[in-house]
N, C-alpha and C positions, 0 to 999 in steps of 0.2 A: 880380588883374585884368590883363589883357593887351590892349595894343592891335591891332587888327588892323585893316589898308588892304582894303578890300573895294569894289574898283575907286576910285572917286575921295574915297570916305569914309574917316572912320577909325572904329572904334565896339570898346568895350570889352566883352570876351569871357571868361567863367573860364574856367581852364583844364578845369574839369568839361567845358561846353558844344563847347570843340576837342575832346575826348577823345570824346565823343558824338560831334557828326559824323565824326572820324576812322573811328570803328568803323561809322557806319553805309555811309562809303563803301566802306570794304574787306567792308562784309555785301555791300553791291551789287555790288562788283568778282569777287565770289565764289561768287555766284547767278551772273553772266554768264559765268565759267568752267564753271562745271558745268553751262550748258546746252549748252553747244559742246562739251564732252567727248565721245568715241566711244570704243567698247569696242574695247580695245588689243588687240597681238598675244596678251598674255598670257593675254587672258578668250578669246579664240575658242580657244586651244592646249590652255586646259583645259580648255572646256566638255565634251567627251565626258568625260575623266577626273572630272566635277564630278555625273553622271547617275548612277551607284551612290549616292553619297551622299546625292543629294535626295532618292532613293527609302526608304535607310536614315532619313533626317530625318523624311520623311512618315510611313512607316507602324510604325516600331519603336517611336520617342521618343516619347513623349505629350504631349497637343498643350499641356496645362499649362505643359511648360518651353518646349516651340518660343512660346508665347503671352508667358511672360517675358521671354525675352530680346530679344522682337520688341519687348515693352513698352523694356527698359534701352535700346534702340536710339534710345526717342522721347522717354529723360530730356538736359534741357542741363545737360550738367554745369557744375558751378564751378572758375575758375580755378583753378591751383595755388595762385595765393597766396592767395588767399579762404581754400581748404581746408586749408592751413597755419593762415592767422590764428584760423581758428573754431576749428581742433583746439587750438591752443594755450590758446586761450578755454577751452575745455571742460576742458583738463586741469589748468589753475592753479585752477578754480574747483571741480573735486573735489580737490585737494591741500587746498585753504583750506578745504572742507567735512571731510575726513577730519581736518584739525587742530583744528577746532573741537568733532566730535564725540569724538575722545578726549580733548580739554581737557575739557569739560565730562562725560563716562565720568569721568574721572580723580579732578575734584572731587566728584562725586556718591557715589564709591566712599570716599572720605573723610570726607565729610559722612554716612553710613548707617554705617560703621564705627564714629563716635566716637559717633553717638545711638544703636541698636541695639546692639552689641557694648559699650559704654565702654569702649574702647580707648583 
């Protein structure tokens, strides 16, 4: 818990709850950028250069992939570290599963051996 003066008050804040409003003012700060944006020198220099392709896009590629990728455009992805922590997640938890299931292979192949076989 963290104190924080919020004009003549003071009142206790997690740090969750800063980290929330932080991100939600740079969301805000970042919608107001990108409504003030204007298409730069470089979008008008290519757009003739950019008309062969759209046409290529349009009518050769089928609309299944151009429909894909329009989709990946509208997924949010996860932080890097998120996508670190879960992979990491995912891949001790199949280590721990592949050891478990040849531990258990392992005994079973021993226990069938000595009743079956008498070995």
């Amino acid at each position: 818990m963290a104190k924080v003066k919020l004009g003549k008050k003071e009142q206790s804040v997690t740090v969750r709850e800063q980290n929330l409003s932080n991100e939600k003012e740079q969301l805000k700060a970042s919608v107001k950028t990108e409504k003030k944006s204007k298409p730069g020198f470089l979008k008008k220099f290519f757009r003739p250069i950019a008309v062969p392709f759209k046409w290529i896009n349009r009518h050769l590629v089928p609309k299944y992939i151009r429909n894909a990728f329009g989709e990946l455009r509208n997924i949010t992805w996860p932080q890097r570290k998120l996508s670190r922590q879960l992979t990491t997640a995912v891949m001790l938890f199949a280590i721990v599963f592949a050891i478990v299931v040849s531990a258990l292979d392992y005994g079973l192949d021993k226990v069938f051996k000595k009743v079956f076989l008498h070995e």
